[in-house]
LOLUM-847876 format. One line per field, with one value per residue (C-alpha): residue in three letters; x, y, z; residue number from 1. Coordinates in steps of 0.02 Angstrom, whole numbers. Example, Ala and Ser with C-alpha at 12.3 -4.5 7.8 and 13.67 -1.06 7.14 Angstrom:
LOLUM-847876
residuo = (ALA, SER) .
u = (615, 684) .
v = (-225, -53) .
w = (390, 357) .
num = (1, 2) .
//
This chain:
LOLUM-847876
residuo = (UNK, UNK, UNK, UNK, UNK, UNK, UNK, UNK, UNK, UNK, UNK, UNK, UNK, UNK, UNK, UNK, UNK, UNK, UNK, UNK, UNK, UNK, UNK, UNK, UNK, UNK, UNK, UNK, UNK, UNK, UNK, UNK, UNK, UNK, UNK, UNK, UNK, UNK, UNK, UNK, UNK, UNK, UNK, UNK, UNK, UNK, UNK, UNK, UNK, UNK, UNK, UNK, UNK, UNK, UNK, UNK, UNK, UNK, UNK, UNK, UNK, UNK, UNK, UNK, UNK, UNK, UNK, UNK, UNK, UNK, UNK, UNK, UNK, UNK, UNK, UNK, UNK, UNK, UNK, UNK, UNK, UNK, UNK, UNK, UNK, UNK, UNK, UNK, UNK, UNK, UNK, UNK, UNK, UNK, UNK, UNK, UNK, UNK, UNK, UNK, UNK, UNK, UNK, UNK, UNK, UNK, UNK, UNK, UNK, UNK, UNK) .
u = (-4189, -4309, -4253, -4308, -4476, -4502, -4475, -4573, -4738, -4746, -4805, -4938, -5135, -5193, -5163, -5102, -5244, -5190, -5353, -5300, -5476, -5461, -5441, -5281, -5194, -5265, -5214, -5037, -5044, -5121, -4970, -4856, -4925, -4923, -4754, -4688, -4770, -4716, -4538, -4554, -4620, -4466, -4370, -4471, -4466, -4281, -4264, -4393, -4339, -4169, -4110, -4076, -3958, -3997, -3924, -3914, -4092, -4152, -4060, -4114, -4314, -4296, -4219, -4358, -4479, -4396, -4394, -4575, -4576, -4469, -4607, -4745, -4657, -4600, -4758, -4833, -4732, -4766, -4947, -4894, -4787, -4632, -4481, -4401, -4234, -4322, -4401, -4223, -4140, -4268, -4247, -4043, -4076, -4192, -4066, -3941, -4013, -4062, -3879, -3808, -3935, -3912, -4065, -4055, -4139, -4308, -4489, -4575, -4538, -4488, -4351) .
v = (-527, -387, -382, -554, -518, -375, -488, -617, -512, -513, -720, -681, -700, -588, -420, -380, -253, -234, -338, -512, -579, -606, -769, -716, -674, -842, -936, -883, -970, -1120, -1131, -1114, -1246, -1355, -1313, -1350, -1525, -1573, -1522, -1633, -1766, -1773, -1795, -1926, -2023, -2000, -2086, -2218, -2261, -2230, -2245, -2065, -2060, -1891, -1881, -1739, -1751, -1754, -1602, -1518, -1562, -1508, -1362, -1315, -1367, -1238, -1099, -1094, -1098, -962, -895, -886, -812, -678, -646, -662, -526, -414, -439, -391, -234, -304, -328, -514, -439, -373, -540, -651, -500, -521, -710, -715, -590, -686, -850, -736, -711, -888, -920, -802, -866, -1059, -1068, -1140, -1311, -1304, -1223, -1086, -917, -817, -901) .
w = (592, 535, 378, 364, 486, 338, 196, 268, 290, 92, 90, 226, 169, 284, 350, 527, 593, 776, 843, 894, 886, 706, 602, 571, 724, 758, 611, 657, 834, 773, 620, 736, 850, 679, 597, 808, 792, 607, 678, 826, 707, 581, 759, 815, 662, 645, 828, 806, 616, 618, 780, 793, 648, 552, 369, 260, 174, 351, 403, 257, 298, 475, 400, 301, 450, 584, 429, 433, 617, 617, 460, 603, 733, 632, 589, 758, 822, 670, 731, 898, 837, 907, 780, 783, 842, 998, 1018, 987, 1110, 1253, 1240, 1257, 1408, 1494, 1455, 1529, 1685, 1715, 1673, 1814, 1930, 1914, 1862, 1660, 1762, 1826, 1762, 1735, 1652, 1782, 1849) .
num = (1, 2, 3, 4, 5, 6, 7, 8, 9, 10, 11, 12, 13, 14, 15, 16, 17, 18, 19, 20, 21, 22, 23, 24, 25, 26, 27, 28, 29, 30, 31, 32, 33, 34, 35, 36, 37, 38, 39, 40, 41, 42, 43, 44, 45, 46, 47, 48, 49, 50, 51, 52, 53, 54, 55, 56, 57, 58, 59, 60, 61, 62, 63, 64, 65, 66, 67, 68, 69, 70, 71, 72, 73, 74, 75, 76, 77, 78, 79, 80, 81, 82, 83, 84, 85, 86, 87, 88, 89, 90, 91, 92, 93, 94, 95, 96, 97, 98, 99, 100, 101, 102, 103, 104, 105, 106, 107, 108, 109, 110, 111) .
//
């Protein structure tokens, strides 16, 4: 996963400066907020259109959809200084804990 965070950096506009007031810290959020919702869109069309029925060329747009979400969350964390293995590992542990407690079900983060 940092290999690809690394490789990734290369097809960014901007530079990561360490000051997240900066159009492009920002433009990161707000692409990952829009790559999210053309993701979710795909889905919704694939329920609404197709009665949920997903063929290959769909699978391979959704495909290309969640690569650039993954894109922007790579490159959020660069921003951040965290590497995306660090990211994925804190994730499963969290998942992990939630597991062992019964609590996958319910809200909030700190469950």
């Amino acid at each position: 996963m940092n290999e690809y965070q690394d490789s990734a950096k290369q097809y960014d506009l901007f530079k990561a400066t360490g000051n997240y007031n900066t159009v492009a810290f920002v433009e990161k959020i707000l692409g990952l907020a829009g790559e999210a919702g053309e993701t979710a869109d795909k889905i919704k069309k694939i329920l609404r259109d197709k009665d949920g029925i997903i063929c290959e060329e769909d699978k391979i747009e959704i495909v290309k959809e969640l690569g650039d979400v993954l894109w922007y969350i790579a490159s959020i964390s660069r921003y951040l200084g965290v590497p995306l293995e660090e990211v994925a590992r804190t994730n499963l542990e969290k998942l992990e804990g939630r597991r062992k407690n019964n609590l996958l079900h319910g809200e909030g983060d700190n469950r």
